[in-house]
N, C-alpha and C positions, 0 to 999 in steps of 0.2 A: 300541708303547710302553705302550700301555694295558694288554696283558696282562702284561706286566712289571712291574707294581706291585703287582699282587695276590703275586705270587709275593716279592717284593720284601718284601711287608709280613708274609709269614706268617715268612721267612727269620728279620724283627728278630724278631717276637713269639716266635721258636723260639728266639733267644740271650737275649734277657729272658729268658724261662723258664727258659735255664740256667745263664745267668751271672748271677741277683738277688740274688747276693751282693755281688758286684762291682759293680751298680749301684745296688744301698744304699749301703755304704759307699764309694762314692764320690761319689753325691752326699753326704753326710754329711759326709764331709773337705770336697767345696765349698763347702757352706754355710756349715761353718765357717770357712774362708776367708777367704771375703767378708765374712760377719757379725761376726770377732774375727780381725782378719790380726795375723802373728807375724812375727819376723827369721825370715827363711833359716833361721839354725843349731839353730831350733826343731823346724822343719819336716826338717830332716835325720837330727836326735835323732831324732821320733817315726816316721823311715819304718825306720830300724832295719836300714840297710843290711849289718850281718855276717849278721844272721840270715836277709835275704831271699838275700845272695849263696852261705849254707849249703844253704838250700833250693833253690836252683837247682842248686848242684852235686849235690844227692843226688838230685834229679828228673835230668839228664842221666846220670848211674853206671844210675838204676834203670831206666833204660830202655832201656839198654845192653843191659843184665842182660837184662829181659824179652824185647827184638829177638834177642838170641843164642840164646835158647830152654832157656836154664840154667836158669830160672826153670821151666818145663815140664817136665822132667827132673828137676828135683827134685822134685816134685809129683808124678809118677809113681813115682819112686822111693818116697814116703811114702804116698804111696797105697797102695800094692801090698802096705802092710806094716802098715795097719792092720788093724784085725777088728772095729771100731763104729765109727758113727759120733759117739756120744759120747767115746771113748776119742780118736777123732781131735781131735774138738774140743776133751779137754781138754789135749790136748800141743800146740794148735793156742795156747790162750788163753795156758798156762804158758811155752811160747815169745815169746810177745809179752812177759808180764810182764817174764820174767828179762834178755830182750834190753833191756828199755826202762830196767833197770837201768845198764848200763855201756855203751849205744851210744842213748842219750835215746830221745824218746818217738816224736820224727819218725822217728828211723833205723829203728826195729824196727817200725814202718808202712810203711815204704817195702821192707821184705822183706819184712814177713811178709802184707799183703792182697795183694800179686802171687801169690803163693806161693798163697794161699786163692783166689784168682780161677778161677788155673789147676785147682787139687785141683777144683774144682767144676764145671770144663770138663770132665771125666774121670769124674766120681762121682755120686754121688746126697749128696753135701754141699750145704745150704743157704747160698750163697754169703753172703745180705744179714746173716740173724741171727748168722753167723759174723763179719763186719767189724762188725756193730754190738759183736760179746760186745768182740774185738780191741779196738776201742775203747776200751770198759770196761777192757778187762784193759791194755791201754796206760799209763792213767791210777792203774791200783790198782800198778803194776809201780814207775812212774816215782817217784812218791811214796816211795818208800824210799829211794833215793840221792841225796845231791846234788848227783850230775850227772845226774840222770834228767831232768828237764825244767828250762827257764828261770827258772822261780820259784826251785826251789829251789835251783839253782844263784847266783840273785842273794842269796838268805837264806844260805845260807852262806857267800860270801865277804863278806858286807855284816856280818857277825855273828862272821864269825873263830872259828867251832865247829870243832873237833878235826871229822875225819870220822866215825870210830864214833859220836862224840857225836851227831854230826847224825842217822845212824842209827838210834841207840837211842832217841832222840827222836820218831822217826815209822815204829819197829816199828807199836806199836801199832792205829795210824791205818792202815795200808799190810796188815797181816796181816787183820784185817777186811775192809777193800776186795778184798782177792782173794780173802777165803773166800766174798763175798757174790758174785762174780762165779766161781767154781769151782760155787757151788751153784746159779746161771741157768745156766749152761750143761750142767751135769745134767739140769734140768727142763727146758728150753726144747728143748733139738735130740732128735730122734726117738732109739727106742729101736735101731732097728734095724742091720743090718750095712750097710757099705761095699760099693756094688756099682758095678764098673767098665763104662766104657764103654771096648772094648778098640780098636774101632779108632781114639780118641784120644788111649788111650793109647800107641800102635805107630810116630806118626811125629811123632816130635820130635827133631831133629837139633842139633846145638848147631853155632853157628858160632866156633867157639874161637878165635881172635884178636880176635873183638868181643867175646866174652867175659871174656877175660885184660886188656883193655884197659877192660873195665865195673869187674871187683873191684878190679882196683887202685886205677881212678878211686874207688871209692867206698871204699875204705881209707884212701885218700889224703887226700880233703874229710874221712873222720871224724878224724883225727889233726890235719889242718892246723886242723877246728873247733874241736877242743879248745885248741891253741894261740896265737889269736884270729887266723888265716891265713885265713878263708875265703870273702872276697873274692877273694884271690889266686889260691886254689884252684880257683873256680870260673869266672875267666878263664882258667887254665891248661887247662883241661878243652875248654874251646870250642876249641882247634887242634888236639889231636888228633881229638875226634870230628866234626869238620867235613872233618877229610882222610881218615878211612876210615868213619864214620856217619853222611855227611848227613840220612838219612832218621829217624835216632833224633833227632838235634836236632829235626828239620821235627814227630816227634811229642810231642816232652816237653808238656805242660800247662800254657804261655806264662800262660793263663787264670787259673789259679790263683796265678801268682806276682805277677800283676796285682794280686788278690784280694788276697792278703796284703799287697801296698803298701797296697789301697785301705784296708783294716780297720785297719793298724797306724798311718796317716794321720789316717783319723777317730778310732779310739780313742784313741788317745796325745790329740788336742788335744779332745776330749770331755772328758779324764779332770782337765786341768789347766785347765778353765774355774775361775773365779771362785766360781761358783755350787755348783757341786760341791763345792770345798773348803769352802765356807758352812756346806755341808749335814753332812756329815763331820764337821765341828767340834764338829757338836751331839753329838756320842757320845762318851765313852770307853773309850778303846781299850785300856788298862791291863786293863781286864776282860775274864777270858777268853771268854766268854760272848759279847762284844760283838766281841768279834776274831772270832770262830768265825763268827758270823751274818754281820757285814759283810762277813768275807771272800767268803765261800759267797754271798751275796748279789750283792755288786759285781762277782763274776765274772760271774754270770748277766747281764750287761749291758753289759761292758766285755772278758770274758773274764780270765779266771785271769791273767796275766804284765802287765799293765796295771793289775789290781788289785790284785797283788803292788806293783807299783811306785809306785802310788798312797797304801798304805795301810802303806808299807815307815817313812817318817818317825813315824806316830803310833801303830803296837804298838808296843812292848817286848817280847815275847816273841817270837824270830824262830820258835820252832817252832809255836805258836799259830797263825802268821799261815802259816807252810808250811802244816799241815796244813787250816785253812781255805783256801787259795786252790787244793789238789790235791783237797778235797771239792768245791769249785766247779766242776773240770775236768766232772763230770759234771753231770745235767739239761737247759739248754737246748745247741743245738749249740755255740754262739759260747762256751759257757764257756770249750772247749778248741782252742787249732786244729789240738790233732791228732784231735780230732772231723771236723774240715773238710778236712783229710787222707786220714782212712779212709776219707771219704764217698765222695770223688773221685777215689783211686787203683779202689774199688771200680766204680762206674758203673754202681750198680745201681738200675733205676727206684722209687719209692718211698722210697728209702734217709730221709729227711729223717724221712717219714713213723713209719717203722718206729723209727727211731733215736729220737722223743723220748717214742712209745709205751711205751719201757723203761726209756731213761734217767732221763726226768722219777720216775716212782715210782722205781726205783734211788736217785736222790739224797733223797726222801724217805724212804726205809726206812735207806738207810746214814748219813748226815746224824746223825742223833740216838746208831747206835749207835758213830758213828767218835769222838763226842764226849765217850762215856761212857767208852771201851775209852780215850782216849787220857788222859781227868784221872783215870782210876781208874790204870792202868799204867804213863802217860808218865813 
């Protein structure tokens, strides 16, 4: 019994270690809880069930995906056809960006660091600095459309902008951000060629009915999510892959979908304390200046789509308030959660580490010039 406890105690301290995201913000929702309790429909509002039941279906498709070995497969296919490893990197980043345009910011994470995991199981690709750039380029991608991420999708329907307009509104902002992130990933990844590891590359078999049964699944949730379906979709999903993919269910990342309740729990009822609003109040937000900082600010603390919704009432300018709360996506992690995404689809040790090594400067180098490029241009 005695030796069982030691063992017992290093197990907790080894999921503290990896889930202290989840046990931040979940004490965090407790305390609030306790401290300012709400009705029910409060607390329902802030846990934000379409978008955790989106995230659960694209986590069961992509693992799908990964278990059938399509994922490996294409990674060798792109492998074998690059000739740098910069050149890979940057058809690695520009695919992220472009995908996070018309399939948001989670979807084109949820392909494209599988995709970078595997290329880096096979190559001499830097796996970490590649999901950190992805990242970056996630956030510089999504920014242009809006349907690239949840802010901008709430400023645009909330604002009844023509699309192009919305577009043309956060050219500016969005061509910066991915020139600054095209030009770290020139600098940052080595100069040299793509060299194979061939016997990883030689056995990768695709299991095609789990496969045909992954794209569709994840065809499926991205259509049903555009449609506001994807709860539905992602109940629909759990009978088929339970009668021929137990074992992909048994691996989806449970952990993280935790993670996104716990954060969207506490942040949502964080955001609508009393005191907060107090504070806010003392600004004005008519000013572009003070939209731009608060946005980029209050992300840093609450994350970008919280502080879109937080600060949605007192801008006036919905594209002000876009392009501050998609400069917010980047610096600390929590800005974005498809930061918290890349991290964890990747599993790369340090990852936290390295990530706000570039980020944090990233957001103060781009920051000043996203704001000049967008009141000189917008």
């Amino acid at each position: 019994m005695t030796s069982a406890r030691p063992a017992l105690r290093a197990r907790l301290a080894h999921w503290l270690r990896a889930e202290w995201l989840l046990v931040l913000f979940g004490t965090l929702a407790l305390v609030l809880a306790l401290a300012d309790p709400q009705p029910a429909a409060h607390y329902a509002h802030w846990l934000q069930l379409p978008t955790l039941a989106g995230l659960m279906g694209l986590m069961i498709a992509i693992q799908g995906i990964r278990d059938s070995g399509l994922v490996q497969r294409a990674a060798g296919a792109l492998v074998t056809r690059a000739h740098s490893l910069r050149a890979l990197g940057l058809l690695l980043v520009a695919s992220t960006a472009v995908l996070s345009m018309v399939l948001t910011n989670d979807v084109s994470l949820f392909l494209l660091v599988p995709l970078t995991v595997a290329i880096g199981g096979m190559s001499n690709l830097p796996v970490l600095p590649m999901v950190v750039l992805e990242a970056l380029a996630v956030n510089a991608g999504s920014t242009l459309s809006p349907i690239g991420n949840p802010q901008n999708l709430l400023l645009w329907q909330s604002a009844h902008l023509p699309f192009f307009a919305f577009v043309r509104g956060m050219l500016p902002a969005s061509a910066v951000m991915f020139a600054l992130v095209a030009a770290l990933t020139v600098t940052w990844l080595p100069k040299g060629r793509v060299t194979l590891d061939a016997e990883a590359l030689d056995h990768h078999r695709v299991a095609k009915p789990l496969a045909a049964v992954s794209l569709i699944a994840l065809a499926s949730m991205v259509v049903l999510m555009e449609h506001g379906l994807a709860l539905e979709g992602a109940l629909g999903l759990l009978i088929p892959f339970a009668l021929i993919a137990r074992d992909s269910l048994r691996r989806v990342d449970w952990a993280l979908l935790v993670t996104f309740a716990a954060i969207f729990l506490g942040l949502g009822h964080f955001a609508e304390l009393g005191v907060v609003g107090g504070l806010l109040d003392r600004f004005d937000f008519k000013q572009p200046l003070t939209v731009f900082l608060g946005g980029a600010l209050v992300s840093q603390v609450i994350s970008n789509v919280p502080a879109t919704v937080l600060l949605l009432d007192r801008a006036s300018d919905p594209i002000a308030l876009a392009v501050a709360a998609n400069v917010g996506g980047f610096g600390l992690v929590i800005g974005s959660l498809a930061n918290l995404i890349a991290l964890r689809l990747a599993k790369q040790p340090h990852g936290l580490r390295l990530f706000h090594r570039v980020s944090i400067p990233f957001l103060l180098v781009c920051a000043p010039l996203v704001y000049a490029a967008w009141r000189w241009l917008g």
